[in-house]
Every structure is written in structure tokens, then in C-alpha cells.
C-alpha positions in Angstrom: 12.3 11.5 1.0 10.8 10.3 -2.6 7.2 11.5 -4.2 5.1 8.4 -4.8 1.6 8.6 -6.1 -0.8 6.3 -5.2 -3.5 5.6 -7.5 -6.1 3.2 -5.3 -8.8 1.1 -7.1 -9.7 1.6 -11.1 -13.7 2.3 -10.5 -15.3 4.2 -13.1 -15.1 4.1 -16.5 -12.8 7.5 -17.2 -10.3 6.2 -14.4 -7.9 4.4 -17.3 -7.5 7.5 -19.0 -7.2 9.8 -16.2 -5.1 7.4 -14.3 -2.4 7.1 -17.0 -2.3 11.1 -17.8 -1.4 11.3 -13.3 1.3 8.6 -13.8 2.6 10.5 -16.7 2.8 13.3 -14.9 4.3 12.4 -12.3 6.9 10.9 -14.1 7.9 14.4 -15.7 8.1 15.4 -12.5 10.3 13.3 -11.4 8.2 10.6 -8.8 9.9 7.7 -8.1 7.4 5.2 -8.6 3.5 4.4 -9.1 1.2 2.2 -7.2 -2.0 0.3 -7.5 -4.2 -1.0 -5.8 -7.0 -4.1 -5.9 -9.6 -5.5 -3.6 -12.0 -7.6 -6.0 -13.0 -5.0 -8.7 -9.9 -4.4 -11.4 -6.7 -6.1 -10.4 -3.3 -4.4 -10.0 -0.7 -6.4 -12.4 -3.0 -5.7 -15.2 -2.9 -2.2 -14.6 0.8 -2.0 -13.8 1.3 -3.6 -17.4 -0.7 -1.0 -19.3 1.1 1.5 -17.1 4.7 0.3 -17.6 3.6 0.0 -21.2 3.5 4.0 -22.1 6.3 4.9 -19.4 9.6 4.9 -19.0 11.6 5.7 -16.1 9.2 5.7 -13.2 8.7 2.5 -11.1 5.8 0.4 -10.8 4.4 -1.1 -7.7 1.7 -3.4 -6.5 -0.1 -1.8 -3.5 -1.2 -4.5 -3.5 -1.4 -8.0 -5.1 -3.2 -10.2 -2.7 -2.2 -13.1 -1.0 -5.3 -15.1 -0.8 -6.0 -14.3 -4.6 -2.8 -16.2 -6.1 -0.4 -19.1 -5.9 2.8 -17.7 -4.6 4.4 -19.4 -7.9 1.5 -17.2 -9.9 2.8 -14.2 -7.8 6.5 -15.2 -9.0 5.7 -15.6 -12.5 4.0 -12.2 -12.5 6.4 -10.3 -10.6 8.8 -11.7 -13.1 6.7 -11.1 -15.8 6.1 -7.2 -15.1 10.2 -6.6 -14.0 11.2 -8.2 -17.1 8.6 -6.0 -19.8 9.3 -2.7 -17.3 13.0 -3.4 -17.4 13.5 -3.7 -13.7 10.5 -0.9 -12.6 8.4 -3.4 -10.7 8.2 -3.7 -7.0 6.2 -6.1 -5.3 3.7 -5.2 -2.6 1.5 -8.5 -0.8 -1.1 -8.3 1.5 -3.4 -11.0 3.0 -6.7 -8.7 3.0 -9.0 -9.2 5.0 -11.8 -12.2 6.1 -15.0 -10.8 3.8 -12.5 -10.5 0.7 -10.5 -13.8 1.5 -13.2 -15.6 2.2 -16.3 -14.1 0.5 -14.7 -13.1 -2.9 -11.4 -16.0 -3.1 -12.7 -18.8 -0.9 -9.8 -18.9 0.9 -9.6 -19.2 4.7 -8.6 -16.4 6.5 -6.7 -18.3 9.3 -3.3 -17.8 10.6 -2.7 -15.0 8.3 1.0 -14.3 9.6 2.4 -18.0 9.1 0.9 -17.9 5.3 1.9 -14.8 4.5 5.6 -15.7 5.9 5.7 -18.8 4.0 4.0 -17.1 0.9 6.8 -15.2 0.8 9.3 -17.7 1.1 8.1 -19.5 -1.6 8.2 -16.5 -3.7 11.8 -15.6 -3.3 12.5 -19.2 -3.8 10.7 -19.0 -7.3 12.4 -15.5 -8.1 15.8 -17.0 -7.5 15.3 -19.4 -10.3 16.1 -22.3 -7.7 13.7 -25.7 -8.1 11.1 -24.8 -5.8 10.8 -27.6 -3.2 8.7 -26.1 0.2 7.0 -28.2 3.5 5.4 -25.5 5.3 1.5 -26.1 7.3 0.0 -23.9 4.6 1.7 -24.8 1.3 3.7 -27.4 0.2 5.3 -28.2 -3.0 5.4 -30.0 -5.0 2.3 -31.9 -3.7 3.4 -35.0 -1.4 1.0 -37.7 -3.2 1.1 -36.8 -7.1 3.2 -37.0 -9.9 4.4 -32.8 -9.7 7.9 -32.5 -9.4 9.9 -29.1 -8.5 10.0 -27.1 -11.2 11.6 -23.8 -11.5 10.6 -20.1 -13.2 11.5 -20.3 -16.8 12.4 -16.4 -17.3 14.7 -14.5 -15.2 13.6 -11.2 -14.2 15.4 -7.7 -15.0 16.8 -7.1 -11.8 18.8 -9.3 -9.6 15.9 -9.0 -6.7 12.5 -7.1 -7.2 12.3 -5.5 -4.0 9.3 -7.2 -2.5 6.7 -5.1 0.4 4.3 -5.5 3.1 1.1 -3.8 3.7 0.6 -4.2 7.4 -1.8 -2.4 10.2 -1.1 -4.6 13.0 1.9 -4.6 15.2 2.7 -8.4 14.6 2.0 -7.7 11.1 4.5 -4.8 11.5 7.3 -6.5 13.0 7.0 -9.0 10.2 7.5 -6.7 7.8 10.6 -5.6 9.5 12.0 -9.0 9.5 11.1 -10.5 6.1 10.3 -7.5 3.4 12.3 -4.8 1.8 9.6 -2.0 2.6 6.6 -0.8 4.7 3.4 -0.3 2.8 1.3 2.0 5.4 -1.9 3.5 5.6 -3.2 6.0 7.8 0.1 7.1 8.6 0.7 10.0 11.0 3.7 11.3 12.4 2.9 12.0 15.6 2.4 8.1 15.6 5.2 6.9 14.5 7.6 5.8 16.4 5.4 3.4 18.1 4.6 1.3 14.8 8.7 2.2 13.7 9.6 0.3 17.0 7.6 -2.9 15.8 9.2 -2.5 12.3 12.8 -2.6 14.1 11.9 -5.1 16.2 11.3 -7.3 12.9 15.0 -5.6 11.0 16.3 -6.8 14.4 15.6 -10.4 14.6 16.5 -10.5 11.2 19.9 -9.1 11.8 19.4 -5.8 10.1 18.6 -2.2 11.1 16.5 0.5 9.2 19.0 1.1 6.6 17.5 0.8 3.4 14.3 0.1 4.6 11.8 1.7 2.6 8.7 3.4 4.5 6.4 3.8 1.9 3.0 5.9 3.1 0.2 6.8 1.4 -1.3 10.0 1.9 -4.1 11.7 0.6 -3.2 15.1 -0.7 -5.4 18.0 -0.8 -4.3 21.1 -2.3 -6.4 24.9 -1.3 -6.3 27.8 0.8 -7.9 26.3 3.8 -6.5 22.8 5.4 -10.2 22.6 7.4 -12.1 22.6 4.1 -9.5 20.4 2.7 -9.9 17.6 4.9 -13.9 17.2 3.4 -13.2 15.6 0.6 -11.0 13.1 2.1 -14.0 12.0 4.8 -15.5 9.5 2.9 -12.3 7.4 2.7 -11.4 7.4 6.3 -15.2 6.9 7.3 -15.0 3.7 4.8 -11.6 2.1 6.1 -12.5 3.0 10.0 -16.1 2.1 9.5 -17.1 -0.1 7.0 -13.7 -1.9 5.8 -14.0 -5.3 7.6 -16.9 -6.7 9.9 -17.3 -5.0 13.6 -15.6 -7.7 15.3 -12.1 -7.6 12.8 -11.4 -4.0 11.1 -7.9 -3.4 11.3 -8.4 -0.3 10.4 -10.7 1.1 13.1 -8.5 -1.2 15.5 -5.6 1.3 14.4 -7.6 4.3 14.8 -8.1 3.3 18.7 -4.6 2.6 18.9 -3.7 6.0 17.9 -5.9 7.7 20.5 -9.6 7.5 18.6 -11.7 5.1 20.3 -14.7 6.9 20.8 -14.6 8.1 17.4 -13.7 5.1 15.7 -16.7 3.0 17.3 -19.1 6.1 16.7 -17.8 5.8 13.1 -18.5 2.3 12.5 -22.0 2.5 14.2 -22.8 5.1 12.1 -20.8 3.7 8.8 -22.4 -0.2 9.5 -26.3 1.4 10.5 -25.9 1.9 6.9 -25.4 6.2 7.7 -21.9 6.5 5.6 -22.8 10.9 5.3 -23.0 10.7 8.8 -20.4 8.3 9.4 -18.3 11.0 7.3 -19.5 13.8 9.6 -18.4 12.0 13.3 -14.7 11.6 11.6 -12.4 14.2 13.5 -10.5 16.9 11.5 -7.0 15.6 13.7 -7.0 12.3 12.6 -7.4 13.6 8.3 -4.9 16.2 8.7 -2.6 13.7 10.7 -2.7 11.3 7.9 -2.5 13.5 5.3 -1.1 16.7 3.2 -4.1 19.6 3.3 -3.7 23.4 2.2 -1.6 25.8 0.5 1.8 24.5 -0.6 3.8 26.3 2.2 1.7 24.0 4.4 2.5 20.7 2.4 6.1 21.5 3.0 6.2 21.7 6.9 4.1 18.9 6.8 6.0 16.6 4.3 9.0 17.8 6.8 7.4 16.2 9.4 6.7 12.8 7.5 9.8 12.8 7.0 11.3 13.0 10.0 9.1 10.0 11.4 10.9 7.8 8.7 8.8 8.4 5.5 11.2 7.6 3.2 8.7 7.2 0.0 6.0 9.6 0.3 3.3 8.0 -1.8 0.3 10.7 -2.6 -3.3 10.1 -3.7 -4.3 13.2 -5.2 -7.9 14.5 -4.6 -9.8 17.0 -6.9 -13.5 17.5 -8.6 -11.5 17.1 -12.0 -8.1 15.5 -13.4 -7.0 18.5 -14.1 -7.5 19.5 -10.3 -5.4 16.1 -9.3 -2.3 17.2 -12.1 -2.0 20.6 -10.5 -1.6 18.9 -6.8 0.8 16.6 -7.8 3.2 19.6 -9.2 2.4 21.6 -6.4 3.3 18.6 -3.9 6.3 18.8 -6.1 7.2 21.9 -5.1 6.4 21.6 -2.1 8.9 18.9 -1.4 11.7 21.0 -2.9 10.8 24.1 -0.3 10.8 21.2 2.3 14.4 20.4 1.3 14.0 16.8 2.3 
């Protein structure tokens, strides 16, 4: 299993610096790659630039450019654009959002989310490939039917022969999607002990596609928490599940709290978004249960991080992508080394 750290959203003003002193560290200490994130605040191919920029050997990954914000021939040019100045680093993570951001920030419908984002996808290997891009699909088609645009076709070739292109998915039709059409898993909220039922729709997905597992790359963030206590740990890391599970989606479509039911917290999950939506986010914070943080993430001393990055790996973690927590930069450094130890006691 591979160190990954996942930066989220850029949202306050020392985040630049202290974002790029994390992704250098983690590059001296070895991580495989760096991901970031966007929703409709900074956006994540801008940051990945700056990043790649003042780096040199650790990758660079969108978690995640979305869907309803670009043309799939815009997402081509500037997946090309970013594995061509990082010298092959860049890997591509899509996701369609969700209806408030689609429709309330980029206008764009939030309707049959799995056909676009199959044929978004199409059209972006098709582009990647250098190949005149010439698509009918019911969402996009191209060039348009009744104008003069003719297929056209990318006018740089990117550094590697095929940017390695992921999913972000929560659903289990969303998962087995994944499985069939992506080259990794981008997964939130991911516990071990949980696994195998969202693995199954992943290899249902490799399956129809003719493939199995191999190679597969199941990347998970996880929020790490570094201290002598894992209880005390898992506070800081409250107000992020409380927003997902409450307040990330309206009350009739939140994928997220939809996931927490589905992995045995239905009670909590509605009492979270009551609380989270009644506009109470402390006490929102408060209702979350201590299993369902330490499930889904790495809290305590490092001797604990190592049984427990064991046991993300052995559910099929294969990129283990971190989001540090700590009341100072300095705070978030020192976890990422000790995670780095920890993964080396793990022998994993």
C-alpha cells in the first residue's frame, strides 16, 4: 500500500503556503502522489500546476475536477496540459458532484448522472488519444449536428502514453461504474469493516469489462489524527463527517448520509442531518458516533496507525491518501512523518 495525502479545498488565505510546504514534505518522504480537491471556491488544475511547479517526483491528482464544470474536450486539454508540464505526474480524478453544485453554481442539469459521466469519459479518452473526436451520445455530441464545427483533434500529446483517469463514487451503481470504465476508486468515508460490500460492486464493474482487480487502484482518503488518545482524536475530525452526512446535499439526495445508513448508521445519520440542516452544526458534530470516525480514519499513537493502516490494507487500499489534521502546520508535517512510519512498522 502507497501514502497519499489529500489536501481538500484551498479556503483561507495561509492554505497556499502551508499546502505546498505538506506536499513538499511528503514528497521527501517518499508519498506517491498529491490530491486536490474543488467544489466552487478554488479549483483543482490551478492548484495542481502551482504544485507540480516546485516538485519533482511526486504525482499529482485531481480529487476532483468536476464533471458538470467543464467540456470533456476542456477536461482533455487540461489533463494534457498538466501531464505534459509535470512530465507524466498527473492523474485524473472526475466526479459529477452533486444537484446544489451542478445546478446552483454551473447551471448544468443534474440528470442521468451515470450515462454523462460514462460518455464524459468516453469523450475524454477519445481526445487524449489524439484521434479526431467525432461522438453521438444523448448527452453530448460532437461536433454539433447543425453547424459548421468539424472534428478536431488535441494539438499536444501528453507525457505519458495514458494519464490514468479515476472515479469518485458513493453509490453502488456509481461504484460498479468505476470498476468497468476507470483506472481507480476515489473513496470517501472508507472503512474496512465495509469493504467488501462496495469492493463487490467495483468487481462487478472490472468484470463486465473483462478485467479483474489487478491494477486497480483503491485510492481512500482518510483523515489522520496523530496523539495519545484515539477518543480525543476523533474531535477534531467531527466537523467534517457532520458536514458530508448532514449538510452536503439537500435531505432528499445526500449520498453521503445515504452511505452512512448503508454502513449500519441510520439513526445517526438522520439525527445528524436534522441537527446539521436546523442549522445546529456543534450539535450536529456532537450526535456523530466515535465508530463511524475511527472506522474511516487513522487516530492515536503511531503503533495504532500501523494496525490500522494494516487493516486498510487488507480491505484493498492500495493508495492510502491522508488528510492530516493539526491546530498548526507544523502539527500536520509531524503526522505525515509519523504516518510514515507507521506504514513501515505496518510492513504493508
Amino acid at each position: 500500500m502507497r501514502l497519499g495525502l489529500n489536501l481538500g479545498y484551498m479556503v483561507g488565505a495561509d492554505d497556499a503556503r502551508g499546502q505546498l510546504r505538506l506536499t513538499k514534505h511528503a514528497e521527501s518522504l517518499g508519498y506517491e502522489v498529491v490530491w486536490a480537491a474543488e467544489a466552487y471556491g478554488s479549483d483543482s488544475p490551478t492548484v495542481l500546476a502551482w504544485l507540480a511547479a516546485q516538485t519533482s517526483t511526486i504525482a499529482i491528482g485531481s480529487g476532483v475536477m468536476q464533471i458538470p464544470a467543464r467540456t470533456p474536450a476542456m477536461t482533455a486539454m487540461t489533463a494534457a496540459s498538466l501531464d505534459l508540464l509535470s512530465e507524466g505526474r498527473f492523474r485524473l480524478g472526475l466526479g459529477v458532484s452533486g444537484p446544489q453544485v451542478s445546478e446552483g453554481w454551473h447551471g448544468v442539469r443534474f440528470d442521468r448522472p451515470l450515462a454523462r459521466t460514462r460518455e464524459f469519459v468516453e469523450i475524454v479518452r477519445l481526445a487524449l488519444s489524439r484521434s479526431p473526436v467525432a461522438y453521438e451520445g444523448r448527452t453530448y455530441q460532437l461536433p454539433l449536428p447543425d453547424g459548421p464545427g468539424k472534428a478536431l483533434k488535441l494539438t499536444i500529446a501528453p507525457h505519458a502514453d495514458r494519464i490514468p483517469l479515476y472515479l469518485a463514487a458513493v453509490g453502488p451503481k456509481n461504484l460498479e461504474l468505476a470498476g468497468e470504465i476507470a483506472d481507480g476508486w476515489l473513496a470517501v468515508f472508507f472503512a474496512p469493516g465495509y469493504a467488501d460490500e462496495q469492493l463487490t460492486q467495483v468487481d462487478a464493474g472490472r468484470a463486465t469489462a473483462g478485467r479483474d482487480r489487478a491494477g486497480f487502484d483503491v485510492v481512500a482518503t482518510i483523515p489522520l489524527v496523530v496523539g495519545a488518545d484515539a477518543r480525543t482524536c476523533a474531535d477534531p475530525v467531527r466537523a467534517y463527517t457532520a458536514l458530508y452526512v448532514g449538510g452536503m446535499g439537500s435531505r432528499d439526495k445526500n449520498f453521503y448520509n445515504q452511505l452512512a445508513v448503508r454502513m449500519g448508521y441510520e439513526e445517526a445519520a438522520a439525527t445528524i442531518q436534522d441537527l446539521y440542516l436546523s442549522r445546529r452544526p456543534r450539535d450536529a458534530m456532537a450526535a456523530v458516533p466515535y465508530e463511524l470516525i475511527d472506522s474511516t480514519s487513522l487516530l492515536g499513537p503511531k503503533e495504532r496507525l500501523a494496525e490500522r493502516l494494516a487493516e486498510f490494507a487488507a480491505a484493498g487500499v492500495t493508495t492510502a491518501a491522508l488528510a492530516p489534521y493539526g491546530d498548526s502546520i507544523e502539527e500536520k508535517l509531524a503526522a505525515l512523518t509519523t504516518a510514515a512510519e507507521a506504514l513501515e512498522l505496518a510492513g504493508v
